[in-house]
N, C-alpha and C positions, 0 to 999 in steps of 0.2 A: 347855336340854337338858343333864342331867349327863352327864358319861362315870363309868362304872363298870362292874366287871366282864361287864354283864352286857348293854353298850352300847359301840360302836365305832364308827369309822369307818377306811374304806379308801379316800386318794387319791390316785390316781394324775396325774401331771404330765407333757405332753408337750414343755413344757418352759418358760421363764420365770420359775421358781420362785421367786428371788428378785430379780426386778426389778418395775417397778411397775405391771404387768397385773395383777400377782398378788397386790396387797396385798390387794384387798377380801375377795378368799374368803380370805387364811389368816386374815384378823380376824375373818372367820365361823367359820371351822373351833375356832379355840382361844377365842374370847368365851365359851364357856361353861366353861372349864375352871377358870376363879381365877387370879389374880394369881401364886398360889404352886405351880403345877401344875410336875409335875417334866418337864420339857422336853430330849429331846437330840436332837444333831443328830450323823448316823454319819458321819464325815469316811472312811471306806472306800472309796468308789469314786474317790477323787483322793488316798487315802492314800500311794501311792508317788510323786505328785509333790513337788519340791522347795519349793515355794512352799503347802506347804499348809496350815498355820499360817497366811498369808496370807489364804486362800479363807475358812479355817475363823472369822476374824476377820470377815469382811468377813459372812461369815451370821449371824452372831452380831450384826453392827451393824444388818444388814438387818431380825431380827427381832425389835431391840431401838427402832431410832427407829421403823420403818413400822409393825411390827405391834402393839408395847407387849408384847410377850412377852420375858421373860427366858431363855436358852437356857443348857446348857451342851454341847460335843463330847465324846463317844465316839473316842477315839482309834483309831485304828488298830494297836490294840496285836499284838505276836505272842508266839504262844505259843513259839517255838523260838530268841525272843532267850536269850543268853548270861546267865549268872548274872553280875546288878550291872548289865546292860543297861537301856536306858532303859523295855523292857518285858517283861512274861512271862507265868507263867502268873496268877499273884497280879490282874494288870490286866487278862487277857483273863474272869478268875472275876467282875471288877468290872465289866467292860461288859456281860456278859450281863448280870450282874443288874440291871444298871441298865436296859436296853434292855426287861427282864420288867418292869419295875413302871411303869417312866415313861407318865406319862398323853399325851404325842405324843413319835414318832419320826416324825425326819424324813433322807432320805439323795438325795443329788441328781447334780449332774453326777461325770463323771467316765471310768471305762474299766469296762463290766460284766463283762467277764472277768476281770478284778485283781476286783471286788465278791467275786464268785462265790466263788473259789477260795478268799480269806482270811475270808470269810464261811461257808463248810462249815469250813475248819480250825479256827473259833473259833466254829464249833455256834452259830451266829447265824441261819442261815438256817432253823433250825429253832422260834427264838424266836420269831422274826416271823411265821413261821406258826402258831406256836400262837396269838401276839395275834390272827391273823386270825379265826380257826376259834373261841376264846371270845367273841369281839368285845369286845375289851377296847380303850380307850385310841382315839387319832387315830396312826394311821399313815401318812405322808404318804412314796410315792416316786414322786421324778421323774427326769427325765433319761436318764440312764443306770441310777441304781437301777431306773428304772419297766421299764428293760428286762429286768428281773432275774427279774420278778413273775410271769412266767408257767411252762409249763413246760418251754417251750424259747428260750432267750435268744440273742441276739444280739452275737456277737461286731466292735461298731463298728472300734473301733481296729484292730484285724489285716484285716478282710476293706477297709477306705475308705481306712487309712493306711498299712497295711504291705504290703497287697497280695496277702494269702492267700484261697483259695477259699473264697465262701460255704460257711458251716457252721453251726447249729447247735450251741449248748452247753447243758445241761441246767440249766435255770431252779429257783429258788425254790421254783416252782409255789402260790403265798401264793392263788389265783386258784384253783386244782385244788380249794381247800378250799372254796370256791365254787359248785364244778359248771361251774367255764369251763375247758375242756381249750385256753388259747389262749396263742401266742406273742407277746406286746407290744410294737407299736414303737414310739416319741417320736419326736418331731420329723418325723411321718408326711409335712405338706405342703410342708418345707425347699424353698426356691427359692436356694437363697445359689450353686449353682452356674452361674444363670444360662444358660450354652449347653449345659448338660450336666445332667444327670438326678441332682440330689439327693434327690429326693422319697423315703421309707421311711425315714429315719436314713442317709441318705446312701448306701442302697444303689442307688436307681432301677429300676426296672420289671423289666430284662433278672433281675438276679440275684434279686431276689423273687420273681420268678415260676420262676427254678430250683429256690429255698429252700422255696417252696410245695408243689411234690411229696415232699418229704421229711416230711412234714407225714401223723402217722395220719390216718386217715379222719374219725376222730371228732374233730379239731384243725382250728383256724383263727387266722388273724390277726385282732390287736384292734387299729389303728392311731386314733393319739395326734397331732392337728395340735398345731403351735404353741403357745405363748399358748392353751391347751385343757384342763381336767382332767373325768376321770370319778371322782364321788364315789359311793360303795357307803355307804350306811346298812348296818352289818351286823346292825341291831335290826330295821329295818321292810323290810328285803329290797328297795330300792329304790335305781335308781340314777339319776344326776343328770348331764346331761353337760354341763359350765360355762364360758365363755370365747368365745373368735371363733372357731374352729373347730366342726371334728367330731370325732364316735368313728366309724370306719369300721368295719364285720367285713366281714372279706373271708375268700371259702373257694373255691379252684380257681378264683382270678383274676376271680371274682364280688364285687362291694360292695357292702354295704348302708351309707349312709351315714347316723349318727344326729346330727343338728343341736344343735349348743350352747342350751342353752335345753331342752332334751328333758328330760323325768322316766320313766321307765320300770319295771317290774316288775321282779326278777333273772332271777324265772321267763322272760321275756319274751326277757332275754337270752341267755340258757341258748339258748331257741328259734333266736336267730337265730346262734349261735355255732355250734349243734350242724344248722342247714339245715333245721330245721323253720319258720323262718318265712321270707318273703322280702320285705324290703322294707314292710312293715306295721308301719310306726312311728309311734306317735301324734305328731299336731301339737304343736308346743312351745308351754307355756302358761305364764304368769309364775307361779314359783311361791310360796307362802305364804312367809310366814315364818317357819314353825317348819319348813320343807324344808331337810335337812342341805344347808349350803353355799349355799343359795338367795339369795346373797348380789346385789343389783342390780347389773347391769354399767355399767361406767362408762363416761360416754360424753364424749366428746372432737371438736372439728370435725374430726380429719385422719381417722375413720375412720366418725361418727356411729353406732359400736358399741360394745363395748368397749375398753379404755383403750389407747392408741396404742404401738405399741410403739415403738425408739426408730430405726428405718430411717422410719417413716409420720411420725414429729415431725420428725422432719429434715427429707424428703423438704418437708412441707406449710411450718416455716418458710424452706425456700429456695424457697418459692413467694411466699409470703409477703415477705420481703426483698428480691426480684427486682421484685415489684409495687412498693414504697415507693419503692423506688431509681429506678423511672421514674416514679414521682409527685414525685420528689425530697424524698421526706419524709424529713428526716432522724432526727428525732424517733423513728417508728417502726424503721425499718433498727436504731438502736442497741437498742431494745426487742425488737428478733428475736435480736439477741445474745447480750442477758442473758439472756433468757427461754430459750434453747439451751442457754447453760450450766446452766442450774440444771435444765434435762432430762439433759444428758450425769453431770452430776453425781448424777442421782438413778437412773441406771444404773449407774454404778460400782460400785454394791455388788452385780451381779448376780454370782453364782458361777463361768456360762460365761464361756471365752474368747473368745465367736467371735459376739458380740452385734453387733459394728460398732462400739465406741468409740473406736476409733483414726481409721476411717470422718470418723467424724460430729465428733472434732476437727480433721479434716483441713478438711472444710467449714465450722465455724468460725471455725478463721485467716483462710479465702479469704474468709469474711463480713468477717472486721475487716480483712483487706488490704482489699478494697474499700470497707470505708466509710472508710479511712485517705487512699485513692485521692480518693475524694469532699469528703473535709476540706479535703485540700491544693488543691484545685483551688478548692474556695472560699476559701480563705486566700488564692491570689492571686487572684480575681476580678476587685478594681478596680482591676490593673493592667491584664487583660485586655479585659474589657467598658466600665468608665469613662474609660479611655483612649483608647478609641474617640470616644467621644460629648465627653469634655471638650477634646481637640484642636481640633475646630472649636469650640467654643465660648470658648473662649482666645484663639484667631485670631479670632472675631467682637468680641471686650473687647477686644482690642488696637487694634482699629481705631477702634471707636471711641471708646477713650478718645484716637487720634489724631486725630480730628475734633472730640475737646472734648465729646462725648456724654457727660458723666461719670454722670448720673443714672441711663441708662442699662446704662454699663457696670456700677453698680455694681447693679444688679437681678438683673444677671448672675450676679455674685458672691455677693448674697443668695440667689439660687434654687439656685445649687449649692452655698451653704453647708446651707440647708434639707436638702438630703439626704446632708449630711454628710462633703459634701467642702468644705477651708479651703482660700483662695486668700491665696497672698506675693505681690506683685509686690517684684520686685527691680529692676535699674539693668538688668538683664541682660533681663529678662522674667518674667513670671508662673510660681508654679510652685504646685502642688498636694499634697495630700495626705488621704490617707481617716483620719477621726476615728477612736477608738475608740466605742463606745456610736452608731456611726450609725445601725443597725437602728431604735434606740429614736427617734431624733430624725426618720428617715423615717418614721416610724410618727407624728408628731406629738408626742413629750412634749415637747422642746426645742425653740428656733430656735437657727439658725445664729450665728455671732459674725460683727461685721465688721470686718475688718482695717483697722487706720487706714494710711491712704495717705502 
C-alpha cells in the first residue's frame, strides 16, 4: 500500500508505543513507505523536560533497531527564543515544513497541555489536521499526544499530579475532521494504582463522570486501554481496533466496548460516538492482509494474546524461577535471569517513565540474590551432608582396620573414593576430602584412586 497524497493513515496509541507490544504494528504501519521515507518524531509533549535529548534518543533507537525505520526529531523549537538563541522563528518555519511533507509523524508521551499550547503557538496543530483531513502520510499519536486528538483534551499532569480541578482543555480536534466530536483518553484501563482508582489516564470514575457533563450533547469519550491502538484508513473510511485491549465510547456514563481485533465502518463509528447506535458491534474477525495495520498479534505463554508487556514477563518469570528453585534446578533458575534481562533490556527504550523498570530490576537482583543463596549452599554441601554419612563410616574403617579386616576396610575407602571423596589416614586418624570433578566421577567417568597405606 503507498502513502500519497491522496492515502493516510490515523493512529492513535493508548500507550506502549515504544516498547515491544508495539513493534509489530509500527513494522506494519511504515512497511510500505521505503527505506528512504522522511520520518519525524515531534519531541513536544516532553519538550520542557530536562532529559529530552535523552527520550528523543532512546525513540530514535527504538525505531531504528525494532522497527528498521530511520527517524529524525522535530525539535521543540520556540518561536519567542531571543536572537542567536538555540531556536526561533527560522526553526519553528522548518518544523512545520517538515511535519507538512513527512510521509509519518509520530508524537508520544509526555504532558498534553505543554503539547497544546506550544503546538497552536508554532501553527502545528493546524498542520496535523490538515494531514488528517487530505489523508496524506501515517500519523501516529500516542500517549499524551493521542490525548491531544480530539476536541476536548485532557489536562493529566495538573488535574493527577498537581492537584487542580477536573477541566477540560480545547483539543486538536484532528478527529472533528472525521465527524467524531470526541474527547480521547490513553491509558483508559491503568491499574498501576492498585487500592485506588487509576483507570481513565489516571483520573478514576468519580472525576470522569463530573468531566462527562461538561461534555456538548453531541460529544463523547473515545477511551484507549493499554498496549491498544485504534488505526483509521483515512482512504477506505475504515477503522481497526489493534492490541490486548479495547476502544470503549462512552456517552453519559454508558459504554460500548469495541474489542481488539474489531474492524469497523467510520460511519459505524460516527453512529456509536454520536448514540445512534448501541452496543451493535460486529464480531472480531482476523483480518486480511492488505487491512491497514492488520498486523498478527504476537503471542507469548505469560498472556497466550498479545506480546507480554513487561509487569506479565516479570510476573510469569518469577513463577517460573520459584518452580525451578523447588525442583532445584539450577540450570533453569540461571536461564530465568538471563532471559529477564534481556526483556528488562528490550524495554528500556520505551519513552514512558512509569513502565516498571526500576520494578522488574528490583526483582532481578532478588532472583540472582537467591540463586547466589543457593550456589553457596551447594559449595558447602559436603561439609554438611557428607559429613554426616562419612563420620560413621570412618569409625566403621577404623575398627576395622583394628581387627586386621584390611580388605575390608579398604572397600571402604574405595566405595567413597567412587563418589569422590579421598581418604589419608594419618598417625592421628583418617581424614577426608571432596575431589574436584566429583559430579563427573559419581556419574561413572572415573574411579576413585587409592591411597597407599
Amino acid at each position: 500500500m503507498g502513502v500519497n497524497a491522496g492515502r493516510g493513515i490515523l493512529a492513535l496509541m493508548g500507550s506502549g508505543e515504544t516498547s515491544p507490544t508495539m513493534v509489530t504494528l509500527h513494522r506494519e504501519l511504515v512497511a510500505h513507505l521505503g527505506g528512504d521515507a522522511d520520518a519525524v518524531i515531534l519531541e513536544t509533549p516532553y519538550g520542557f523536560q530536562v532529559n529530552r535529548d535523552d527520550i528523543s534518543t532512546r525513540a530514535r533507537e527504538y525505531f531504528r533497531r525494532s522497527v528498521g525505520f530511520t527517524t529524525v526529531v522535530a525539535p521543540d523549537a520556540h518561536t519567542d527564543a531571543p536572537s542567536g538563541g538555540a531556536a526561533g522563528d527560522g526553526d519553528a518555519d522548518k518544523v512545520r515544513d517538515r511535519v507538512r511533507r513527512a510521509e509519518w509523524v509520530f508524537s508520544g508521551p509526555g504532558s498534553p497541555s505543554y503539547a497544546l499550547g506550544r503546538w497552536h503557538t508554532l501553527r502545528l496543530g493546524e498542520i496535523l489536521r490538515e494531514r488528517v483531513g487530505r489523508g496524506y502520510g501515517v500519523t501516529v499519536m500516542a500517549s499524551a499526544a493521542a490525548c491531544t486528538v480530539g476536541f476536548a483534551a485532557l489536562p493529566v499532569y495538573e488535574v493527577y499530579k498537581a492537584g487542580h480541578p477536573p477541566a477540560w482543555l480545547d483539543g486538536l480536534d484532528l478527529l472533528g475532521v472525521l465527524g467524531l466530536p470526541v474527547a480521547v483518553i490513553p491509558h483508559y484501563d491503568n491499574a498501576e494504582g492498585g487500592t485506588h482508582d487509576t483507570r481513565f489516564c489516571y483520573l478514576g470514575e468519580p472525576r470522569l463522570a463530573a468531566l462527562e457533563h461538561e461534555l456538548p450533547d453531541e460529544g463523547a469519550v473515545l477511551g484507549i486501554d493499554e498496549h491498544t491502538a485504534v488505526i483509521v484508513d483515512l482512504d477506505t473510511s475504515v477503522v481497526r481496533v489493534w492490541g490486548r485491549g479495547v476502544m470503549t465510547i462512552r456517552r453519559r456514563g454508558v459504554s460500548v466496548p469495541v474489542p481488539g481485533g474489531t474492524t469497523l465502518p467510520l460511519e459505524q463509528l460516527r453512529d456509536l460516538v454520536g448514540g445512534r447506535e448501541s452496543g451493535a458491534v460486529p464480531v472480531p474477525r482476523r483480518p486480511a492482509d492488505s487491512d491497514v495495520g492488520a498486523a498478527p498479534r504476537t503471542t507469548t505463554p505469560a498472556t497466550g494474546g498479545a506480546a507480554a508487556t513487561l509487569q506479565e514477563a516479570v510476573a510469569a518469570a518469577e513463577l517460573r524461577f520459584d518452580a525451578a528453585q523447588e525442583a532445584r534446578d539450577a540450570a533453569t533458575m540461571a536461564e530465568v535471569v538471563v532471559e529477564l534481562e534481556s526483556v528488562i533490556a528490550a524495554w528500556s527504550a520505551d519513552m514512558e517513565e512509569d513502565q516498571g523498570g526500576e520494578w522488574a530490576r528490583t526483582v532481578l537482583h532478588g532472583m540472582i540474590r537467591r540463586l547466589a543463596r543457593a550456589a553457596g549452599r551447594g559449595l558447602t554441601e559436603p561439609e554438611h551432608t557428607l559429613g554426616r554419612i562419612l563420620t560413621p563410616l570412618l569409625g566403621l574403617r577404623r575398627r576395622l582396620r583394628a581387627d586386621g579386616a584390611y580388605d575390608l576396610a579398604d572397600e571402604v575407602r574405595e566405595a567413597v573414593a567412587a563418589g569422590g571423596v579421598l581418604l589419608r589416614d594419618t598417625p592421628e586418624g583418617s581424614e577426608w576430602r571432596w575431589e574436584e570433578g566429583a559430579d563427573d566421577r559419581a556419574a561413572g567417568t572415573t574411579t576413585g584412586c587409592r591411597p597407599e597405606e
